[in-house]
N, C-alpha and C positions, 0 to 999 in steps of 0.2 A: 532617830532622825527627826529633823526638827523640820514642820513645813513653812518652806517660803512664801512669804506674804502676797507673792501673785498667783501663785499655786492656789489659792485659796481663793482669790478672784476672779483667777481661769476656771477653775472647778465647782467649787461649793456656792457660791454664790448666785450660780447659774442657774444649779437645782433649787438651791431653796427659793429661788421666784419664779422658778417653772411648777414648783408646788404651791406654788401662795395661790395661781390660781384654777389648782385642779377642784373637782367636785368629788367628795368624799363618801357622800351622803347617797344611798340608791332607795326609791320608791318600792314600798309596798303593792302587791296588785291591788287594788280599787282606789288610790291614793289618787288618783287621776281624776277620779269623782269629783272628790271632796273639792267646795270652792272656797276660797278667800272674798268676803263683804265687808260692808261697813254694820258697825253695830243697830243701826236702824233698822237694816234688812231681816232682823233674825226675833221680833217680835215678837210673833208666830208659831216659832219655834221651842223644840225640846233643849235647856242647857242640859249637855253630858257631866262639862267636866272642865278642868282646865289641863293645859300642860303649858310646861315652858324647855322650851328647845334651846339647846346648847352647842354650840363648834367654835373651832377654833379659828379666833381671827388674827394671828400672827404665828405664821410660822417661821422659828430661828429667831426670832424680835421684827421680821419683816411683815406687815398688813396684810392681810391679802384682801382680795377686792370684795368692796361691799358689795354689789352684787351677788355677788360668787357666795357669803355668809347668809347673804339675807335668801338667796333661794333656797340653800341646805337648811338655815331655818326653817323656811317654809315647807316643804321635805319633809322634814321629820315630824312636823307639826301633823301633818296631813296623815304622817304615818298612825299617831297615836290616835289621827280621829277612825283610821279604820277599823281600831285595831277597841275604840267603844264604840263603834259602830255610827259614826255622825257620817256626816258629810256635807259640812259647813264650819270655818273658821273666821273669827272675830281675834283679829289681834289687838291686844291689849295694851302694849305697847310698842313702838319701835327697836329696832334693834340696840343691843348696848350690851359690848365687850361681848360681842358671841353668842349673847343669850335674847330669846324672845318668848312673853308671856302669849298664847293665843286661849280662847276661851272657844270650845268644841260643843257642836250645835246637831241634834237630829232635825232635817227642815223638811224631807221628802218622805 
């Protein structure tokens, strides 16, 4: 059975931009801590480590919102700083194609 080309714009097109902008990504407990600065504020401080966090910013070839990327970046970022024990991120750079470099900071 062959599907009809509105069948497919009734259906499937629906979900994949009702996914484009779900949140995928769920927090660690103490992730909540962990703050996001600017590089100037972390002087002071202990560098851990780095990570760079990755998601996916098209699902089906459709975007999904840069918002919606850039906090599941942030998310996971925050996850890895718990998980060396920081709780302070310095991103490194802005987001691009899904992925974002943050440099993980002990400041307290």
């Amino acid at each position: 059975m062959k599907l009809k080309p509105y069948l497919a714009v009734t259906f499937i097109l629906p979900g994949l931009l009702a996914a484009s902008g779900c949140t995928w990504v769920d927090a660690k407990p103490g992730a909540s801590r962990v703050t996001l600065v600017k590089p100037e504020h972390v002087s002071q401080c202990k560098p851990l480590g780095t990570t760079v966090s990755q998601v996916k910013d098209k699902v089906g070839g459709i975007h999904r919102s840069e918002d919606k990327v850039a906090e599941e970046l942030l998310t996971l970022a925050k996850n890895s700083a718990v998980d060396l024990g920081g709780d302070t991120l310095v991103a490194e750079s802005g987001p691009v194609d899904g992925a974002q470099k943050f440099t993980i900071y002990k400041c307290q």
